[in-house]
N, CA, C and O of each residue as an XYZ file, in Angstrom:
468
protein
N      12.298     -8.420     21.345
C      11.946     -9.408     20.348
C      11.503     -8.696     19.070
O      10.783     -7.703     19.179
N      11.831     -9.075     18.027
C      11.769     -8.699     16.846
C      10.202     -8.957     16.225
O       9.391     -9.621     16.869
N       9.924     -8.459     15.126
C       8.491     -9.222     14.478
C       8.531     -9.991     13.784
O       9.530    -10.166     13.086
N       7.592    -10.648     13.720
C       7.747    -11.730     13.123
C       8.057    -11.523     11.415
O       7.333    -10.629     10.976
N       8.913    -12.104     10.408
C       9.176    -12.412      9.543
C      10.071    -11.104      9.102
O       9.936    -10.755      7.929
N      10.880    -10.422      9.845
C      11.719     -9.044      9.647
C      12.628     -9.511      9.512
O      12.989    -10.425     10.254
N      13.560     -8.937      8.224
C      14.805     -9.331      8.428
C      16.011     -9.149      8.683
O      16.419     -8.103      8.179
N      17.094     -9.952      9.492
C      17.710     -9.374     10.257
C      19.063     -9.290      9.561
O      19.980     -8.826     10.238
N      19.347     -9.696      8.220
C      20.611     -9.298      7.739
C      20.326     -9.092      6.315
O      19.205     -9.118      5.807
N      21.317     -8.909      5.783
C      21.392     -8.370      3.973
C      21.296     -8.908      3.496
O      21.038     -8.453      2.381
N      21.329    -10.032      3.535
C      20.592    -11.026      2.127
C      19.801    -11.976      2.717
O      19.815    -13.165      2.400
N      19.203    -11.552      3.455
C      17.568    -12.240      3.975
C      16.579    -11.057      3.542
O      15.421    -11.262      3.178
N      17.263     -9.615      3.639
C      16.618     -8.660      3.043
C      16.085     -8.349      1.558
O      15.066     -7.859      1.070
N      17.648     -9.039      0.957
C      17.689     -8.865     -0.543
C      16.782    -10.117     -1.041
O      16.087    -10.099     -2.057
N      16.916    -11.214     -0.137
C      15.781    -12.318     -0.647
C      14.937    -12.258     -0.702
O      14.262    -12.928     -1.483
N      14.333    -11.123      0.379
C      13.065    -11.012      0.262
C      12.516     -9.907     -0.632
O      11.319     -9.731     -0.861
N      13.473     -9.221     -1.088
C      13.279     -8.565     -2.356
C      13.175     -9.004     -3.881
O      12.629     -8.370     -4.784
N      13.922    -10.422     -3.979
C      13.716    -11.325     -4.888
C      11.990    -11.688     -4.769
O      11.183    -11.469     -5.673
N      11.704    -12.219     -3.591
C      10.533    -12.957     -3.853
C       9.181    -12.138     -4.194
O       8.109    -12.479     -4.694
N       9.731    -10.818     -3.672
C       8.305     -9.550     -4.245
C       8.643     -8.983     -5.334
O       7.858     -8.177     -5.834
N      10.029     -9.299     -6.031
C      10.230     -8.924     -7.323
C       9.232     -9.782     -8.234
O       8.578     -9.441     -9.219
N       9.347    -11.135     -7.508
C       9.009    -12.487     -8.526
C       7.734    -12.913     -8.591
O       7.191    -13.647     -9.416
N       7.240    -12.281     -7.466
C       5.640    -12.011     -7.267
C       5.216    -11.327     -8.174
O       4.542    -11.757     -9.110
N       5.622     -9.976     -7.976
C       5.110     -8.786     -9.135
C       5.268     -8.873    -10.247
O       4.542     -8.211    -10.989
N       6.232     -9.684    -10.763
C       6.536     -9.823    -12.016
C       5.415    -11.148    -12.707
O       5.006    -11.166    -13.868
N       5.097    -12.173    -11.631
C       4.225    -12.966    -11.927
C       2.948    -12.221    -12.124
O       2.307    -12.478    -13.143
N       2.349    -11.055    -11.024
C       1.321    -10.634    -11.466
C       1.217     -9.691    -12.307
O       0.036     -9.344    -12.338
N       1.812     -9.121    -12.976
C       1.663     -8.420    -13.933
C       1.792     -9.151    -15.428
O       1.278     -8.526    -16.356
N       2.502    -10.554    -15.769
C       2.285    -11.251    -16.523
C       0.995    -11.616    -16.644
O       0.509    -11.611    -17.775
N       0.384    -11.909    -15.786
C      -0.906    -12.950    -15.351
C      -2.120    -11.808    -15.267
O      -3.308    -12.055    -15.063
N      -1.521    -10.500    -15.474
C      -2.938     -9.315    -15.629
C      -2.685     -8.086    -16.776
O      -3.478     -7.179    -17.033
N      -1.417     -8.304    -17.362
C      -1.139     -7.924    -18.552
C      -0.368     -8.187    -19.933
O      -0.468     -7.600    -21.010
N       0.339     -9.139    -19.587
C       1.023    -10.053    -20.988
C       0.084    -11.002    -21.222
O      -0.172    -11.182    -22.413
N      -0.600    -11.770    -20.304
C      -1.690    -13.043    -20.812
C      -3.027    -11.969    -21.850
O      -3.377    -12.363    -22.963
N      -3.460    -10.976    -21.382
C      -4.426    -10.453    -22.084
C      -4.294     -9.598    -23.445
O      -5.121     -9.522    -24.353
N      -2.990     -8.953    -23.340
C      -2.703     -8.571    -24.279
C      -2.164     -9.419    -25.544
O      -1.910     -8.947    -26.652
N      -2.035    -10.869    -25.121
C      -2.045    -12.035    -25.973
C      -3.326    -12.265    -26.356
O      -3.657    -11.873    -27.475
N      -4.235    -12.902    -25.562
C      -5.351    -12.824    -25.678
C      -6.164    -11.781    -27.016
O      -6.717    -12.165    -28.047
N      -6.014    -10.762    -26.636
C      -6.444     -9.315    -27.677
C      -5.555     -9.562    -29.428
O      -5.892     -9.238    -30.567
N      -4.657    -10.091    -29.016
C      -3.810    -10.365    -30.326
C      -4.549    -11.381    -31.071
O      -4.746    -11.299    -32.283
N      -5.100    -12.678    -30.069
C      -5.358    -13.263    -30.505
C      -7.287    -13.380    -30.907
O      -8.003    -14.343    -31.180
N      -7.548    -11.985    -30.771
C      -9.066    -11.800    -31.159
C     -10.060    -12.575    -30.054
O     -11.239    -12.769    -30.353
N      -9.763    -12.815    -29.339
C     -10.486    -13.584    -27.795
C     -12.102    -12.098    -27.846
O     -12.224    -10.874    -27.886
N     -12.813    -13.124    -27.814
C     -14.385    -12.008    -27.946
C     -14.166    -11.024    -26.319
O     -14.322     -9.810    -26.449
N     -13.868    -11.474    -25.072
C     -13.802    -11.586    -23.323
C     -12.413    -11.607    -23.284
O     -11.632    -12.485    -23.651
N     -12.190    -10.387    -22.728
C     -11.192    -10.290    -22.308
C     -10.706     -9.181    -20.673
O     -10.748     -7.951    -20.658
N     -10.261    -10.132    -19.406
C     -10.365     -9.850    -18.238
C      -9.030     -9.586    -17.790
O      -7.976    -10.166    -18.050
N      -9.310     -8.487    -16.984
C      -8.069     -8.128    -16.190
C      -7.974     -7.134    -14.955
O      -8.581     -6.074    -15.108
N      -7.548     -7.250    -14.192
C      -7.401     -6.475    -12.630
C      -6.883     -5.093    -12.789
O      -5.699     -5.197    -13.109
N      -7.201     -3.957    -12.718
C      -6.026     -3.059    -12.909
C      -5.233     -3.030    -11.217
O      -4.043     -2.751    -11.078
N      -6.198     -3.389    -10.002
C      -5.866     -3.785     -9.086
C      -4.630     -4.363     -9.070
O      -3.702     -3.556     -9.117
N      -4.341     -5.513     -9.018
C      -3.615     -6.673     -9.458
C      -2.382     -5.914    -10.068
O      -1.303     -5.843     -9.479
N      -2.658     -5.286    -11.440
C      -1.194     -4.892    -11.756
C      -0.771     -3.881    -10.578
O       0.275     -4.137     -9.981
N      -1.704     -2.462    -10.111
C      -0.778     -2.188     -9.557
C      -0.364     -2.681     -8.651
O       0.772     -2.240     -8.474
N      -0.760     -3.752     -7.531
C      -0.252     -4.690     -6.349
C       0.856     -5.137     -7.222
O       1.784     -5.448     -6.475
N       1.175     -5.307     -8.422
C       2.129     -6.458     -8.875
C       3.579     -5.106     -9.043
O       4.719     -5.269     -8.609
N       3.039     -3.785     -9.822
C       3.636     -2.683     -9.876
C       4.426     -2.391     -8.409
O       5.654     -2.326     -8.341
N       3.762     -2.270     -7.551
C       3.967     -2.025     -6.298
C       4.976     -3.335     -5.909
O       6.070     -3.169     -5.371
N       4.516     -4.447     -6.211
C       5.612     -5.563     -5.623
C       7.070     -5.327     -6.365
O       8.145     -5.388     -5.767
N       6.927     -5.069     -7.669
C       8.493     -4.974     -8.800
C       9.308     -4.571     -7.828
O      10.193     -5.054     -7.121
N       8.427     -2.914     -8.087
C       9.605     -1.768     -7.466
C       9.976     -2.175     -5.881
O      11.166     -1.934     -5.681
N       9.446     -2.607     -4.944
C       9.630     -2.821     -3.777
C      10.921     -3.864     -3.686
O      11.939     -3.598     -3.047
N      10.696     -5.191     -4.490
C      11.557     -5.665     -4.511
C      12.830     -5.497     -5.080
O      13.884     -5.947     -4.630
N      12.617     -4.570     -6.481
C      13.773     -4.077     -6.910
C      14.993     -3.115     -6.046
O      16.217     -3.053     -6.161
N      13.925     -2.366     -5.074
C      14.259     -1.229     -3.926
C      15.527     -2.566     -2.699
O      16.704     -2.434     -2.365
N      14.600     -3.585     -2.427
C      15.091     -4.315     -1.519
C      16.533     -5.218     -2.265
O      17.482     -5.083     -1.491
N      16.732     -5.635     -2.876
C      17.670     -6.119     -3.850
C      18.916     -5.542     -4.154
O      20.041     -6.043     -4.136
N      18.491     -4.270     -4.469
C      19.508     -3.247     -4.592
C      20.043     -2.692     -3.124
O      21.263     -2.599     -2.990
N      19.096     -2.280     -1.903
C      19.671     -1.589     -0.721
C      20.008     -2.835      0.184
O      20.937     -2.738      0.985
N      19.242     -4.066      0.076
C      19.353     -4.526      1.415
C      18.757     -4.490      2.543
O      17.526     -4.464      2.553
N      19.494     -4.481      3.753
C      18.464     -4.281      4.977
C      18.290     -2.772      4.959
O      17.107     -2.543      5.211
N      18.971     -1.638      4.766
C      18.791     -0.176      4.937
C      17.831      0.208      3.875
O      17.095      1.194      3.893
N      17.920     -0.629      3.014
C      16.352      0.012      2.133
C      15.052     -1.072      2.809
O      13.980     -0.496      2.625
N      14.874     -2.200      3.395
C      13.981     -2.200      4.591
C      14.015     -1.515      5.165
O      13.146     -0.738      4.770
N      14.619     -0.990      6.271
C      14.613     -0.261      7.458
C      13.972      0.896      6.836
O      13.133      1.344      7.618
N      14.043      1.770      5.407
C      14.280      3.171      4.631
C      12.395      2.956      4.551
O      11.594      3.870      4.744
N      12.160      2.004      4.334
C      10.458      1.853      3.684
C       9.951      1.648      5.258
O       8.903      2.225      5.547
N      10.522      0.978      6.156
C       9.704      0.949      7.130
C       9.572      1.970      8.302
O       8.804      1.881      9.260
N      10.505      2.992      8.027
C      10.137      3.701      8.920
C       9.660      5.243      8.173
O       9.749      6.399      8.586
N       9.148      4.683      6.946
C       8.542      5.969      5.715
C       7.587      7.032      6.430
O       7.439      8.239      6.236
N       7.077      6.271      7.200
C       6.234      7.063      7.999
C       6.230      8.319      8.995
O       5.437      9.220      9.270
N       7.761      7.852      9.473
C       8.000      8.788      9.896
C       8.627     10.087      9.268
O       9.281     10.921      9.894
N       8.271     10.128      7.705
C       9.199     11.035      7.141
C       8.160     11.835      6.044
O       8.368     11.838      4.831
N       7.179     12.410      6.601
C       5.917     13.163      5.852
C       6.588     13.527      4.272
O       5.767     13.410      3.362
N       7.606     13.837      3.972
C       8.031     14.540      2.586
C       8.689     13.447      1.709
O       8.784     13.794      0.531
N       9.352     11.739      2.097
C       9.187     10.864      1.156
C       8.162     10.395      1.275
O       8.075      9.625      0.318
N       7.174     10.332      1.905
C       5.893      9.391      2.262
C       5.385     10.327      0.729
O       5.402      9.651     -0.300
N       5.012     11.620      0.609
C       4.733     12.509     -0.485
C       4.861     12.164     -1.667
O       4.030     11.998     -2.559
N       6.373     12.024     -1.624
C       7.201     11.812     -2.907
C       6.524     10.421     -3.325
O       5.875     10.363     -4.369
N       6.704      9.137     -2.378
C       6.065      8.158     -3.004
C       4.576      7.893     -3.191
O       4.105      7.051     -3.956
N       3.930      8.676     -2.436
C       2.330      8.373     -2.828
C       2.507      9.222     -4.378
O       2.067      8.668     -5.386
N       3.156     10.543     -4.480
C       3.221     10.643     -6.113
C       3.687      9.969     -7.170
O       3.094      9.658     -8.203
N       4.890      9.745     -6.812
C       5.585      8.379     -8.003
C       4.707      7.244     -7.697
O       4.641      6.664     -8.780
N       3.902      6.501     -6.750
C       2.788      5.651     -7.320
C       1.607      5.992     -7.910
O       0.951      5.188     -8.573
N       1.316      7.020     -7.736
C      -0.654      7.592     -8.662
C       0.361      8.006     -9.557
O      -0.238      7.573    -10.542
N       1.691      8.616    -10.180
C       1.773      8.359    -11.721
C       1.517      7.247    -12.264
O       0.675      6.890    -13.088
N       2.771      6.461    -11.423
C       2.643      5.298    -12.359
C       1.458      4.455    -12.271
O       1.696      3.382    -12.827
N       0.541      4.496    -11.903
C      -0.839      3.836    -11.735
C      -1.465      4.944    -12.673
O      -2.340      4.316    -13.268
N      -1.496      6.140    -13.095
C      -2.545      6.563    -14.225
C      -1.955      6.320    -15.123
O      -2.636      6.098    -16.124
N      -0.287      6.216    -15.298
C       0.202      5.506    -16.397
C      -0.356      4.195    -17.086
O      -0.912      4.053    -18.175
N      -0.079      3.422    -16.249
C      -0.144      2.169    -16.893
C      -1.694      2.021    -16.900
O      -2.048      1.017    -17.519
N      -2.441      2.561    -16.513
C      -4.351      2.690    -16.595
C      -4.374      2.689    -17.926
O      -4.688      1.854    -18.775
N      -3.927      3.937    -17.949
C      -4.062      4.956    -19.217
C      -3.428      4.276    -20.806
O      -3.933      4.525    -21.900
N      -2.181      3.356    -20.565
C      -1.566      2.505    -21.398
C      -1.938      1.659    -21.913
O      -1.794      1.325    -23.089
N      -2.776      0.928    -20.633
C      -3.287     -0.104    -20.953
C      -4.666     -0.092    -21.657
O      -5.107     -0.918    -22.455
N      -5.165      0.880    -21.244
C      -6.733      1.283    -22.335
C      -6.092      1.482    -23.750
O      -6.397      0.745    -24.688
N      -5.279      2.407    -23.857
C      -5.048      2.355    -25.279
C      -4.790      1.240    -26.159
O      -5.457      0.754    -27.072
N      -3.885      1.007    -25.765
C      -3.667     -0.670    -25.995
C      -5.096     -1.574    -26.361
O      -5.383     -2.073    -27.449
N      -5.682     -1.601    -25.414
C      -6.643     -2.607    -25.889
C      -8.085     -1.693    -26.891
O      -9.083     -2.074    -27.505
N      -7.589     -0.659    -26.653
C      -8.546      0.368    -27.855
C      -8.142      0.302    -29.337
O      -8.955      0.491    -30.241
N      -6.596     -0.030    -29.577
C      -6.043     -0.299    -31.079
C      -6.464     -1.713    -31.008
O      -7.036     -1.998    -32.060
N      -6.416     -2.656    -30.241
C      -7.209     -3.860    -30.635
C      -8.284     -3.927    -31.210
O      -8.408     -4.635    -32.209
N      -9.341     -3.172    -30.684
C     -10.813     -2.925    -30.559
C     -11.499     -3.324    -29.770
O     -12.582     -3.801    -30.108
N     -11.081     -3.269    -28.322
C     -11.472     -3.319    -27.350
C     -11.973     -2.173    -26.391
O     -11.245     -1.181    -26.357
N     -13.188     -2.157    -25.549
C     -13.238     -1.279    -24.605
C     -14.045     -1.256    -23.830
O     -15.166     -1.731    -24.012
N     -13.653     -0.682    -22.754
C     -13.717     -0.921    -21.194
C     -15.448     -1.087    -20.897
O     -16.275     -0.462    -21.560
N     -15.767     -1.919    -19.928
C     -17.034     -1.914    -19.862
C     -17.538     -1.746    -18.434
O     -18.747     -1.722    -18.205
């Protein structure tokens, strides 16, 4: 018996790569396009997750990964574990892109005149 909510063909795979595309893309609107509107628009309070984006960061690429491979890029992430030297590779390509967009996003709201508290 299978687990629950795994999927068992290629475009139940790729769908479900849509819906963590569409997730992530929602949360990263909702923790960095709403505020950086906000800042445009001189708002005194201005809130945001860096959490959140990267969960939302983390959802893009996952779904973008699933979309593009299918079930073999499921199967490729789920058995990551067993593979110590991409497990590597991706804990590095995520702490870039997470001091990236940290780091982006402070600036950003520092040419506003904003800063971190």
């Amino acid at each position: 018996m299978s687990a629950p909510l795994q999927p068992r063909s290629d475009f139940v795979a790729r769908l479900a790569g849509l819906v963590f595309f569409v997730m992530g893309a929602g949360a990263i609107y909702w923790q960095v396009m709403l505020p950086i509107r906000h800042a445009q628009e001189g708002m005194p309070l201005i809130e945001y997750s860096v959490k959140l984006i990267i969960l939302g960061e983390f959802f893009v690429v996952m779904g973008a990964w699933w979309m593009i491979r299918g079930l073999p890029g499921y199967e490729a992430v789920r058995t990551i574990k067993d593979r110590p030297r991409a497990m590597k590779w991706l804990m590095a390509i995520s702490f870039t892109l997470t001091l990236l967009s940290w780091w982006g996003i402070e600036k950003l709201f520092a040419a506003y005149g904003y800063s971190a508290q």
